[in-house]
C-alpha positions in Angstrom: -70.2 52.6 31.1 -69.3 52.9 34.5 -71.0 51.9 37.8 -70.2 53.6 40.9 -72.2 52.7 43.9 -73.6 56.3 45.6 -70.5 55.9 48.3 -67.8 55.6 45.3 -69.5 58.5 43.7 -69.1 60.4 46.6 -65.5 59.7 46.9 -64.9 60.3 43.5 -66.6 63.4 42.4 -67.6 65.3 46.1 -70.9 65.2 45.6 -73.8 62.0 45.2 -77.0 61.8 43.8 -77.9 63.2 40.3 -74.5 66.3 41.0 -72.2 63.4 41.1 -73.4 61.4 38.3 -73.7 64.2 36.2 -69.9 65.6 37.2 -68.6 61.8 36.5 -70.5 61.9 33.8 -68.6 65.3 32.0 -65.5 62.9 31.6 -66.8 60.1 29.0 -68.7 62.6 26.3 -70.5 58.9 25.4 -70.3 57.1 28.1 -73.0 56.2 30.1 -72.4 56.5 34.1 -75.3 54.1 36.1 -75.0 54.8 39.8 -76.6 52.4 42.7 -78.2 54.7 45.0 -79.4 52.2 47.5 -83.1 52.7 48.6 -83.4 55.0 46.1 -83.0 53.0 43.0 -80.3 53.6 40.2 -79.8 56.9 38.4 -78.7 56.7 34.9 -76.9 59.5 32.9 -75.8 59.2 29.2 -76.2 61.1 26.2 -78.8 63.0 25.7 -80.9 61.8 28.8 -81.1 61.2 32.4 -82.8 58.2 34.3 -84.1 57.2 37.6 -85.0 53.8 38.5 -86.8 52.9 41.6 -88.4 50.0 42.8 -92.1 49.7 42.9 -91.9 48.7 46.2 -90.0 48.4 49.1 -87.3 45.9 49.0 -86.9 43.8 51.9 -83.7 41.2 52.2 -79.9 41.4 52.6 -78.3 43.5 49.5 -74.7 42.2 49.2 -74.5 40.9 45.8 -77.0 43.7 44.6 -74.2 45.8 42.9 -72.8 42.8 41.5 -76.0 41.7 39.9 -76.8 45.3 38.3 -73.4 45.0 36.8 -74.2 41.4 35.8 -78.4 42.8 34.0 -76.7 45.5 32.2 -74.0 43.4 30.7 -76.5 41.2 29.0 -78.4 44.2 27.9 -75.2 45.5 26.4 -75.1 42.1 24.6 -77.8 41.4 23.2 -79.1 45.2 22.5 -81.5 45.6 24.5 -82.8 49.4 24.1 -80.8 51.9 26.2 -81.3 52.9 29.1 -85.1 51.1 29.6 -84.3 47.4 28.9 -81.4 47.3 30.5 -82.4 49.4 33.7 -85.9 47.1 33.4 -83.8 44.1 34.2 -81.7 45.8 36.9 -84.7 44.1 39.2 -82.0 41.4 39.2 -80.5 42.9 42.0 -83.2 41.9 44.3 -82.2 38.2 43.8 -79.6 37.9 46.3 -82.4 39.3 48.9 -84.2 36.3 48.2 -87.9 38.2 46.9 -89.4 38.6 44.0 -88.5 40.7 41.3 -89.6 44.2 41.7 -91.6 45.9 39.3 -89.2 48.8 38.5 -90.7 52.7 37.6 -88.1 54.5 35.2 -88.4 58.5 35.6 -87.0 60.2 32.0 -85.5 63.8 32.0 -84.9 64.4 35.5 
């Protein structure tokens, strides 16, 4: 698994969003590549499928630590087995702790 932020996607592939995951993506046959997009959630890509999480709602707060924490939710998901991409991408709320807010209710968009 790797998990560029959309700027390091950018830098890395020329192109962001859903192009540049999918084009990072072509060099792991089984990886997974999980990039931060900001506002606009977390796009997923692995075998077989493609995910977007987004927040329910808009998040309000400072991010710094938000990648971090992402990093930290799908770590433990790795661990402990949570179904992939759902569980883990369900706990990537964690990233709205360092904003100080509740936890998000997260919608997960399949096959994009």
């Amino acid at each position: 698994m790797v998990k560029p932020n959309r700027h390091e996607l950018l830098a890395t592939t020329g192109a962001d969003g859903l192009a540049g995951v999918s084009a990072l993506r072509r060099h792991g046959r089984n990886a997974w590549v999980v990039a931060s997009d900001g506002p606009a959630g977390v796009l997923c890509a692995g075998p077989g499928s493609t995910w977007r999480a987004t927040p329910a709602q808009e998040l309000v707060g400072n991010p710094t630590g938000a990648g971090d924490a992402l990093v930290a939710a799908l770590a433990v998901g790795m661990i402990v087995a949570t179904p992939w991409p759902t569980g883990s991408v369900r706990r990537s709320g964690l990233p709205a702790l360092p904003s100080w807010i509740p936890l998000p209710d997260i919608l997960i968009q399949r096959s994009l």
